[in-house]
PyMOL Python script that loads the backbone (N, CA, C, O; Angstrom):
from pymol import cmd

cmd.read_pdbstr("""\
ATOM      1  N   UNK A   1     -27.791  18.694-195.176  1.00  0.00           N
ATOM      2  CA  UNK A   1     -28.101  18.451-196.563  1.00  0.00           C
ATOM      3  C   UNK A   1     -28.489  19.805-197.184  1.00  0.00           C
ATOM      4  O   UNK A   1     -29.209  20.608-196.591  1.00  0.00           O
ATOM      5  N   UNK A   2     -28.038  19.990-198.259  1.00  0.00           N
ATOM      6  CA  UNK A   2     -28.363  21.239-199.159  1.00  0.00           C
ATOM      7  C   UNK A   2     -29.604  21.287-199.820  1.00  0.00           C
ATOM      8  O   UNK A   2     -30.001  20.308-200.452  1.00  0.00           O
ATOM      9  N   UNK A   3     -30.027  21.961-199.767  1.00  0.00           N
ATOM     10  CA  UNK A   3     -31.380  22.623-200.455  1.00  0.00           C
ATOM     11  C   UNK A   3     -31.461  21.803-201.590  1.00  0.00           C
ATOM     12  O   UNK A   3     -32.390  21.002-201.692  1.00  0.00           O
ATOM     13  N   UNK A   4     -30.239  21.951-202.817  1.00  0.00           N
ATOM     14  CA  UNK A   4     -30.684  20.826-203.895  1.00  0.00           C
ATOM     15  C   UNK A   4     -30.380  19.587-203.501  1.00  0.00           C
ATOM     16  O   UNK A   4     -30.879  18.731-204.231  1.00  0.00           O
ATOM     17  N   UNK A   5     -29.745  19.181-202.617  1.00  0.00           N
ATOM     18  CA  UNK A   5     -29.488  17.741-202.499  1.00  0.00           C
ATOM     19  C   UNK A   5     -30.978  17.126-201.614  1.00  0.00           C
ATOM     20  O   UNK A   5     -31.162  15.924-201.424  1.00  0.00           O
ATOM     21  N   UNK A   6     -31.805  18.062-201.215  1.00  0.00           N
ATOM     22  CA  UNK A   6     -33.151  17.826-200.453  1.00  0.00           C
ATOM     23  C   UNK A   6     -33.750  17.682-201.747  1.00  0.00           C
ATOM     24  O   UNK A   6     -33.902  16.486-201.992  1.00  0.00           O
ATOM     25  N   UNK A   7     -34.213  18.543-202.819  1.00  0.00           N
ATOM     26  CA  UNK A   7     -34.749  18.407-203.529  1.00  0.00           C
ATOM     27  C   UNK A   7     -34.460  17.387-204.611  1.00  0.00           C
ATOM     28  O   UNK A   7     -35.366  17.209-205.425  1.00  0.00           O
ATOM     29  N   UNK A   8     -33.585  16.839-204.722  1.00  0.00           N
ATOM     30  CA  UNK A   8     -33.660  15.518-205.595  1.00  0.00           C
ATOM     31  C   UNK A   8     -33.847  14.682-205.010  1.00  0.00           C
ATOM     32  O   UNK A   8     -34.581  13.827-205.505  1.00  0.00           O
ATOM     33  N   UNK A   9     -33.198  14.414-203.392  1.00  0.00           N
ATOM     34  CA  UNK A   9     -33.828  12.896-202.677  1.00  0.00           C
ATOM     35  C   UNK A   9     -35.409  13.191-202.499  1.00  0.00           C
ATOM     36  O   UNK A   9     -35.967  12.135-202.197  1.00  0.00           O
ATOM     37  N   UNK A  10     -36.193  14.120-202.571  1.00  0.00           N
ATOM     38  CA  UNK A  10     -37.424  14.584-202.242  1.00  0.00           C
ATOM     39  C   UNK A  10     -38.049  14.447-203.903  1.00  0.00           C
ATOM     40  O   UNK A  10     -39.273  14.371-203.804  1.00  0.00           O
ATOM     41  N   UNK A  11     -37.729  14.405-205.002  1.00  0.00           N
ATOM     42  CA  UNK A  11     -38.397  14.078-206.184  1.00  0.00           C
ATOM     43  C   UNK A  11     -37.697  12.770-206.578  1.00  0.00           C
ATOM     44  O   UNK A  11     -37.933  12.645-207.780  1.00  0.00           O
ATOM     45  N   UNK A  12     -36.974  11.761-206.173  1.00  0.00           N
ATOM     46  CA  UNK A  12     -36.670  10.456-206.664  1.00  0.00           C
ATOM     47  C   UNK A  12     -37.543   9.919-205.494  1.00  0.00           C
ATOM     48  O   UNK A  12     -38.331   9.075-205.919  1.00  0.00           O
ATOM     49  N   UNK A  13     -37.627  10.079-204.513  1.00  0.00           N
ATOM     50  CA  UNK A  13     -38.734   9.588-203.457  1.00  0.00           C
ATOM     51  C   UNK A  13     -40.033   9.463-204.531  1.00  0.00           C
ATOM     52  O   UNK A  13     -40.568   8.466-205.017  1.00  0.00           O
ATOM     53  N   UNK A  14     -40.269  10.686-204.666  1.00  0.00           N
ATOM     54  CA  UNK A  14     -41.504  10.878-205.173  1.00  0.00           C
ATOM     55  C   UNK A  14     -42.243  10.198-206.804  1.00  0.00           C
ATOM     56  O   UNK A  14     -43.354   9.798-207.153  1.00  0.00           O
ATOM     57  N   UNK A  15     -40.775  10.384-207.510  1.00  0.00           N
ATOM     58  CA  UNK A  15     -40.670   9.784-208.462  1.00  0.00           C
ATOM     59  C   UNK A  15     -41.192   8.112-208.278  1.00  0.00           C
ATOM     60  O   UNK A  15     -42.305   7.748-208.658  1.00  0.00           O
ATOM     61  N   UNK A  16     -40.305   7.290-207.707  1.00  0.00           N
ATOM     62  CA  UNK A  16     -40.358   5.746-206.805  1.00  0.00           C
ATOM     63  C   UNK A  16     -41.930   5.598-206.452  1.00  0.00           C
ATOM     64  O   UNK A  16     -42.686   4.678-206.765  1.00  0.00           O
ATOM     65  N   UNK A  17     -42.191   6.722-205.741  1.00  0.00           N
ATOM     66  CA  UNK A  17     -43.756   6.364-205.379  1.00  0.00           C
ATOM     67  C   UNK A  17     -44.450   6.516-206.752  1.00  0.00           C
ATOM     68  O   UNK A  17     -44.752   5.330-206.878  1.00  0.00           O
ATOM     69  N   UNK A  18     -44.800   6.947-207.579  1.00  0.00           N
ATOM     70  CA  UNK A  18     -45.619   7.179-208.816  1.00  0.00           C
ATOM     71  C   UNK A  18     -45.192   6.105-209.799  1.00  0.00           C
ATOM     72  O   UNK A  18     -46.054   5.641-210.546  1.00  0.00           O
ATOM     73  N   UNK A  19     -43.788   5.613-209.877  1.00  0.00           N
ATOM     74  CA  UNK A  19     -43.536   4.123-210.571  1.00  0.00           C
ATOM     75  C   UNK A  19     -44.425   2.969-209.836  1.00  0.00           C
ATOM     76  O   UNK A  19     -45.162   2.253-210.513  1.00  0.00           O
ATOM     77  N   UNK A  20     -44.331   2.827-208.507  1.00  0.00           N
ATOM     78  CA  UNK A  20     -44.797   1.655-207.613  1.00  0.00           C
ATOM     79  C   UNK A  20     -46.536   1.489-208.149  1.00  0.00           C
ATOM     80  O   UNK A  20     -47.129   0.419-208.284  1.00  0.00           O
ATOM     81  N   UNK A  21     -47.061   2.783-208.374  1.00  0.00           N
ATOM     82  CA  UNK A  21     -48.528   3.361-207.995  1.00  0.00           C
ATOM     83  C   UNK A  21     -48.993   2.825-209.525  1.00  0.00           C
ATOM     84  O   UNK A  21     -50.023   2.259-209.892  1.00  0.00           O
ATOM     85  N   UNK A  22     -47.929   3.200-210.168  1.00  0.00           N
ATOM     86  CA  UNK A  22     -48.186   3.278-211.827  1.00  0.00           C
ATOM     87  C   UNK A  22     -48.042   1.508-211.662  1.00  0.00           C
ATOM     88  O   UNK A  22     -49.134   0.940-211.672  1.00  0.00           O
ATOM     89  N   UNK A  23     -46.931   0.686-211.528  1.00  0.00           N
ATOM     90  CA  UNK A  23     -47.382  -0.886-211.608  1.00  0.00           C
ATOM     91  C   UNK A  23     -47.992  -1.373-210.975  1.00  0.00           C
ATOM     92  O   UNK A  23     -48.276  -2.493-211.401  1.00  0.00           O
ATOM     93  N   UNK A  24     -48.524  -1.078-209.843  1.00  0.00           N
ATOM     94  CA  UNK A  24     -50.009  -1.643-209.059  1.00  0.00           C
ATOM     95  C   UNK A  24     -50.858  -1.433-210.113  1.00  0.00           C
ATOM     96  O   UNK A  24     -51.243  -2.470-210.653  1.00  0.00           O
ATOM     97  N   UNK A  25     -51.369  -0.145-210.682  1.00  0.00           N
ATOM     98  CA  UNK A  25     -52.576  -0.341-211.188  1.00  0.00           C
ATOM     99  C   UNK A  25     -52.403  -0.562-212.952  1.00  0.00           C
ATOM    100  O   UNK A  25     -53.253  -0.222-213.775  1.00  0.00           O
ATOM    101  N   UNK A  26     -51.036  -1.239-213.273  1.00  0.00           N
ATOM    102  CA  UNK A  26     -51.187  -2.268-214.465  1.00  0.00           C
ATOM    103  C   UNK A  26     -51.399  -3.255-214.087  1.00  0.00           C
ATOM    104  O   UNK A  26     -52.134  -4.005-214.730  1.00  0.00           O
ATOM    105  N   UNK A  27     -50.986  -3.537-213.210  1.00  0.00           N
ATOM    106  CA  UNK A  27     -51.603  -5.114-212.723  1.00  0.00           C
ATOM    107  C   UNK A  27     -52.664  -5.771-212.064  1.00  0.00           C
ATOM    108  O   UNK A  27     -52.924  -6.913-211.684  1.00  0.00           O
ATOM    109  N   UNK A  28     -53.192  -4.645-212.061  1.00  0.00           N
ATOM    110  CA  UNK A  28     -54.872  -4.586-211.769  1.00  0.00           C
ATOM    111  C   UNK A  28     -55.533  -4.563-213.207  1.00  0.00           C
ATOM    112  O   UNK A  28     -56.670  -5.032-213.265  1.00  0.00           O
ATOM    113  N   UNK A  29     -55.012  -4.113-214.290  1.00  0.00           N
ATOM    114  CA  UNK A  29     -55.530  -3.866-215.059  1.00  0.00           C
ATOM    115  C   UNK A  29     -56.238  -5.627-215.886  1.00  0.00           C
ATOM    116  O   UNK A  29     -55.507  -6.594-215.675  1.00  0.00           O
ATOM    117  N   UNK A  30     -57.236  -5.837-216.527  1.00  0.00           N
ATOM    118  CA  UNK A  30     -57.469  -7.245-216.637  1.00  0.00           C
ATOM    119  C   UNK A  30     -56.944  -7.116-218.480  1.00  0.00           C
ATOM    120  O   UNK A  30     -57.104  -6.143-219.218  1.00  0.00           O
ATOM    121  N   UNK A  31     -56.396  -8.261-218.765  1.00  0.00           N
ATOM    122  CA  UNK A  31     -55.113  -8.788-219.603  1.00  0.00           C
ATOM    123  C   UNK A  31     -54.129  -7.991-219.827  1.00  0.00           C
ATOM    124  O   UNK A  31     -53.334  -8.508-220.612  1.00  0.00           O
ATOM    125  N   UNK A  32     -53.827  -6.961-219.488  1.00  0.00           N
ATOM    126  CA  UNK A  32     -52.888  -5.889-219.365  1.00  0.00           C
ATOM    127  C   UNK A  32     -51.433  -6.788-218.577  1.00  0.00           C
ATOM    128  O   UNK A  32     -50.380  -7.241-219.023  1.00  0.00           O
ATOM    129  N   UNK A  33     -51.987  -6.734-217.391  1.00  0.00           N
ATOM    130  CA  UNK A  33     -50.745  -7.833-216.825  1.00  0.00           C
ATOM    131  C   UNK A  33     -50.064  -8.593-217.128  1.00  0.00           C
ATOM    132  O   UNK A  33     -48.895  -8.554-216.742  1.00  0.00           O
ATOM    133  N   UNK A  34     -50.582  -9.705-218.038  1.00  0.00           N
ATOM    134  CA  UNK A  34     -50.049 -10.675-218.724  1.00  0.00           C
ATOM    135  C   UNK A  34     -48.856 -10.407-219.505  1.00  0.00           C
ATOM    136  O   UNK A  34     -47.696 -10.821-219.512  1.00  0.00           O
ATOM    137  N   UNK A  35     -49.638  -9.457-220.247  1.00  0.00           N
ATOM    138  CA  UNK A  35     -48.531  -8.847-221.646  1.00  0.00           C
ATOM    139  C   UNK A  35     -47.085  -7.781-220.991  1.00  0.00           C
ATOM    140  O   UNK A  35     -45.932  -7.541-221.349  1.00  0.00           O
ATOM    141  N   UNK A  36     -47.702  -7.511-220.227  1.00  0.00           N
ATOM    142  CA  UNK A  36     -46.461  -6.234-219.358  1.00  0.00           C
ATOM    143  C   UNK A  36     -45.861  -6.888-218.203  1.00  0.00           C
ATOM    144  O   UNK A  36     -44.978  -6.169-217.736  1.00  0.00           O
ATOM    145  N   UNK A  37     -45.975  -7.740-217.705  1.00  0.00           N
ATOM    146  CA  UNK A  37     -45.464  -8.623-216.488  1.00  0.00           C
ATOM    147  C   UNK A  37     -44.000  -7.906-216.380  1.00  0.00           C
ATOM    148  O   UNK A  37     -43.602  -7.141-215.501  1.00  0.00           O
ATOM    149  N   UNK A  38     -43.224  -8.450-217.700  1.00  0.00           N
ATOM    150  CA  UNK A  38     -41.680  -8.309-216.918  1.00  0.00           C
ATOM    151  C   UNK A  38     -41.459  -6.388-217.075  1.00  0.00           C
ATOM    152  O   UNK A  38     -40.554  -5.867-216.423  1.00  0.00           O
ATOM    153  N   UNK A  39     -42.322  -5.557-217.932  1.00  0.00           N
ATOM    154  CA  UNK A  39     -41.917  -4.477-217.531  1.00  0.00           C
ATOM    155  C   UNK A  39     -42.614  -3.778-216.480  1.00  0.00           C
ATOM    156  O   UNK A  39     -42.313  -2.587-216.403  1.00  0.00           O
ATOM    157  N   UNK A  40     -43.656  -4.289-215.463  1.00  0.00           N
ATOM    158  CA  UNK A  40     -44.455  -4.148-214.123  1.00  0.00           C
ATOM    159  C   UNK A  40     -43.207  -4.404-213.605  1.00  0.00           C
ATOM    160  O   UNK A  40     -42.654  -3.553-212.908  1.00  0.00           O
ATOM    161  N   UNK A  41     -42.674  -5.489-213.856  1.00  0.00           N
ATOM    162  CA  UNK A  41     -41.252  -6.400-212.317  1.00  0.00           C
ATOM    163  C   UNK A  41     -40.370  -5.688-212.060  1.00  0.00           C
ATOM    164  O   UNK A  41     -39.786  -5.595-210.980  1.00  0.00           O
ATOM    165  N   UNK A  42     -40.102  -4.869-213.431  1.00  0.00           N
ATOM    166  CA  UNK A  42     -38.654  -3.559-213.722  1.00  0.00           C
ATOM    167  C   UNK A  42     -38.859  -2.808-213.146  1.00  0.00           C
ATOM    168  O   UNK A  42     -38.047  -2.428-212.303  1.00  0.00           O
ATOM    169  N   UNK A  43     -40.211  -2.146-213.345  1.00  0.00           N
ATOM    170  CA  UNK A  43     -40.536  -1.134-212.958  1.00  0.00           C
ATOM    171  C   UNK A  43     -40.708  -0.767-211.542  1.00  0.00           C
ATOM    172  O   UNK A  43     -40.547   0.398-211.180  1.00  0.00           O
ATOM    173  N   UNK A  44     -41.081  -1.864-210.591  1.00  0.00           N
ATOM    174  CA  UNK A  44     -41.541  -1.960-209.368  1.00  0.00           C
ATOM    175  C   UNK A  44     -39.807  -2.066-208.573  1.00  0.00           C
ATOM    176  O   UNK A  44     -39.280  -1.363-207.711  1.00  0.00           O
ATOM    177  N   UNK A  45     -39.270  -3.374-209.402  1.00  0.00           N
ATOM    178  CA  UNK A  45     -37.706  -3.355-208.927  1.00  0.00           C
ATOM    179  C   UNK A  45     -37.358  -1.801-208.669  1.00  0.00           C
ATOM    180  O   UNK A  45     -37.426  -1.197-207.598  1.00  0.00           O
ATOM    181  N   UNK A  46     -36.908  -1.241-210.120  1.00  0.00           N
ATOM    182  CA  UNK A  46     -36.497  -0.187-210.215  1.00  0.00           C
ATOM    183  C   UNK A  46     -37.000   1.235-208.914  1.00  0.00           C
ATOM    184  O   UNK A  46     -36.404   2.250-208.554  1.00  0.00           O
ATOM    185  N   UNK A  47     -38.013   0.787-208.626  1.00  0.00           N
ATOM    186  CA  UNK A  47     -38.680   1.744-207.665  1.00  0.00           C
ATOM    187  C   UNK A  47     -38.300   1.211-206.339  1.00  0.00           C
ATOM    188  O   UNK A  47     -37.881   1.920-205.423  1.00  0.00           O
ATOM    189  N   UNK A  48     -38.402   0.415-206.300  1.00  0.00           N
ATOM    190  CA  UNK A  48     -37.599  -0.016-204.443  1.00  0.00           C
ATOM    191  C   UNK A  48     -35.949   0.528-204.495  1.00  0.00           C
ATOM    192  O   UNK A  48     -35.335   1.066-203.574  1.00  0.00           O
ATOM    193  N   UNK A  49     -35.607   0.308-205.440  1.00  0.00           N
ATOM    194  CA  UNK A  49     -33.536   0.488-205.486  1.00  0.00           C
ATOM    195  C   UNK A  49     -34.007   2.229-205.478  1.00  0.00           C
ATOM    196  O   UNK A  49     -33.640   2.846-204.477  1.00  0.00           O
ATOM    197  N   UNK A  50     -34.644   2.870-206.344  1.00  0.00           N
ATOM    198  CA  UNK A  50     -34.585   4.272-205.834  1.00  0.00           C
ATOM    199  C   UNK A  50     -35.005   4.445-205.058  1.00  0.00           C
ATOM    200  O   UNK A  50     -34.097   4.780-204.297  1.00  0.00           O
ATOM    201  N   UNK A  51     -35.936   4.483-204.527  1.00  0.00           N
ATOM    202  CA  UNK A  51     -36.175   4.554-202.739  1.00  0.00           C
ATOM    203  C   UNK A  51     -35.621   4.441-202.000  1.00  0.00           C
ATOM    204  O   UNK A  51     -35.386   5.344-201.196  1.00  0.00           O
ATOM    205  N   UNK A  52     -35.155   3.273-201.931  1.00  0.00           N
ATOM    206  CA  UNK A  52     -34.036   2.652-200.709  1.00  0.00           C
ATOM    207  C   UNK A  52     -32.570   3.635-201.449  1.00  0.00           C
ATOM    208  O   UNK A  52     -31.545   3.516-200.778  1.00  0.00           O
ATOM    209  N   UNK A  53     -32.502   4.118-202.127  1.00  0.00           N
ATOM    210  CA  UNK A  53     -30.753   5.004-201.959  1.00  0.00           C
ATOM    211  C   UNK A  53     -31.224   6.010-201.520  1.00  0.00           C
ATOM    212  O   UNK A  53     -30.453   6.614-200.774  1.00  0.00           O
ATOM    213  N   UNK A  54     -32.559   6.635-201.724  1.00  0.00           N
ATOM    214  CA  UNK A  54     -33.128   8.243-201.964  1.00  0.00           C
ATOM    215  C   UNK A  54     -32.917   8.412-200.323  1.00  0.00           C
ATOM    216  O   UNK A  54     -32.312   9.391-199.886  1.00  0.00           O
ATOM    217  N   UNK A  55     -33.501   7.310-199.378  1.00  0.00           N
ATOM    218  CA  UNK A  55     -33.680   7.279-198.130  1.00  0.00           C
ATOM    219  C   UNK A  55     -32.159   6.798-197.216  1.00  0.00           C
ATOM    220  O   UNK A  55     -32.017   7.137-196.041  1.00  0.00           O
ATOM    221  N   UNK A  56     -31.109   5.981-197.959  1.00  0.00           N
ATOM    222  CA  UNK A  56     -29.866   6.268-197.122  1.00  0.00           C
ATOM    223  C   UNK A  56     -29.328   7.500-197.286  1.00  0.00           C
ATOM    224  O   UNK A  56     -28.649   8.064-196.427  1.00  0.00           O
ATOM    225  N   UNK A  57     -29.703   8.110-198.752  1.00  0.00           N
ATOM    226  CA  UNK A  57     -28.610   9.264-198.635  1.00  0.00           C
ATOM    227  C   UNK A  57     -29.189  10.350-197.755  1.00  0.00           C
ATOM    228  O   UNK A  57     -28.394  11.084-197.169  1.00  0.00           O
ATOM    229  N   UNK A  58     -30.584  10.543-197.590  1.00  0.00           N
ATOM    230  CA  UNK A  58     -31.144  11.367-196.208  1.00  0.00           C
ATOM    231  C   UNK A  58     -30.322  10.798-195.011  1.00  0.00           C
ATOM    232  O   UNK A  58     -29.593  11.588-194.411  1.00  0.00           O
ATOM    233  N   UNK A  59     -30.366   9.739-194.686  1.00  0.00           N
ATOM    234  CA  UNK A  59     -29.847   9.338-193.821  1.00  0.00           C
ATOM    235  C   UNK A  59     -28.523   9.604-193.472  1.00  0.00           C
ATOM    236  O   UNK A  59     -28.222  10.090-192.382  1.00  0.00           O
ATOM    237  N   UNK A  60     -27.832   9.355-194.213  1.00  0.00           N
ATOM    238  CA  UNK A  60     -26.292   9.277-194.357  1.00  0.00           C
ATOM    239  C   UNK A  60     -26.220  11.340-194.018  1.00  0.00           C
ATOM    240  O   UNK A  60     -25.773  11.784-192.960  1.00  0.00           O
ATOM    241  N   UNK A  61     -26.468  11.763-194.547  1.00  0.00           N
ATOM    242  CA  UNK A  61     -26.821  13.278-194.316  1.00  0.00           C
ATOM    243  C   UNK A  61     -27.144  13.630-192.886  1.00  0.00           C
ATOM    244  O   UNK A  61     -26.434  14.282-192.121  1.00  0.00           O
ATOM    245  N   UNK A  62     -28.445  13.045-192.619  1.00  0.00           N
ATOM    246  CA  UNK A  62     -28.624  13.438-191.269  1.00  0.00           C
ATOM    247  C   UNK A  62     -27.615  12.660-190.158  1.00  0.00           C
ATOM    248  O   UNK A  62     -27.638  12.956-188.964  1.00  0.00           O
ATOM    249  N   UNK A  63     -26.834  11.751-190.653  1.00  0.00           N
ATOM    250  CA  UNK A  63     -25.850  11.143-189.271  1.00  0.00           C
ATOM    251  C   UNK A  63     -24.601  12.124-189.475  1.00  0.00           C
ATOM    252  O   UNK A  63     -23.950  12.498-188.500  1.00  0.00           O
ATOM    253  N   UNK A  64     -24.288  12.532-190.795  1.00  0.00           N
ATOM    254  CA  UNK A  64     -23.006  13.819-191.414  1.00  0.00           C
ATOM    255  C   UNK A  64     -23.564  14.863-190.329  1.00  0.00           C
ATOM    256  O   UNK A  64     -22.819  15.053-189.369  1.00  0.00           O
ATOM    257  N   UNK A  65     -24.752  15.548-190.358  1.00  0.00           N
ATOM    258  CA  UNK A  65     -25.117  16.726-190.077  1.00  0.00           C
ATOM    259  C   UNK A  65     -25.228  16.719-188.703  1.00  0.00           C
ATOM    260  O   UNK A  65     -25.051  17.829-188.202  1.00  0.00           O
ATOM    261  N   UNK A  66     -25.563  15.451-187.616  1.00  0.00           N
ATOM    262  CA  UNK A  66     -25.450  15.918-186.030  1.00  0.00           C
ATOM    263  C   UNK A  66     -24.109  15.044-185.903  1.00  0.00           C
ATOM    264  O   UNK A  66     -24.301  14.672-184.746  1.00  0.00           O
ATOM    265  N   UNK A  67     -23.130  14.567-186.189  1.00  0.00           N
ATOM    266  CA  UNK A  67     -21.608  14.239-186.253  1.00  0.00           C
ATOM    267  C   UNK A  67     -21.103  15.950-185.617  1.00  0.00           C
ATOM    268  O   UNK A  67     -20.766  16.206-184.461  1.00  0.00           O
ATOM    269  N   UNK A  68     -21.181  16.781-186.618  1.00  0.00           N
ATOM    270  CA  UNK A  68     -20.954  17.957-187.120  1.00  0.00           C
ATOM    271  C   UNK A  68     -21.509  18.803-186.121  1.00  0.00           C
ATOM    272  O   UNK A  68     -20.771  19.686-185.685  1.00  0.00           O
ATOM    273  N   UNK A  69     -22.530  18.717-185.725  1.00  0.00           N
ATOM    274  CA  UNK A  69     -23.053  19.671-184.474  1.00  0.00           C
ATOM    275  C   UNK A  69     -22.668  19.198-182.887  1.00  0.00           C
ATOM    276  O   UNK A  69     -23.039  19.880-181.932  1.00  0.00           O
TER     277      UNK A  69
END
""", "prot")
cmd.dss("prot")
cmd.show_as("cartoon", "prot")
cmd.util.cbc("prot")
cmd.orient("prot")
């Protein structure tokens, strides 16, 4: 994997974690939740689907890269 292709699966990771972090603590928040529900659900969705690609395409990389060696 290339240096920039590390660094974007390494800030959409990171990104994913700070969405997840950010709708946990709206939904902790008291009547906050209520009113934001379906954009907490998006938001949390949205953060598992980037994660889970951020982490095959490492993957997919590291099975390319010892193929190759």
């Amino acid at each position: 994997m290339t240096r920039g292709q590390q660094y974007f699966v390494s800030e959409a990771t990171e990104i994913a974690r700070k969405m997840l972090a950010l709708a946990d603590e709206g939904a902790g928040s008291a009547g906050d939740a209520d009113e934001c529900g379906i954009l907490l659900g998006v938001m949390r969705d949205c953060a598992y689907k980037i994660r889970r690609e951020a982490l095959r395409q490492s993957e997919m990389q590291r099975t390319t890269e010892s193929r190759v060696r």
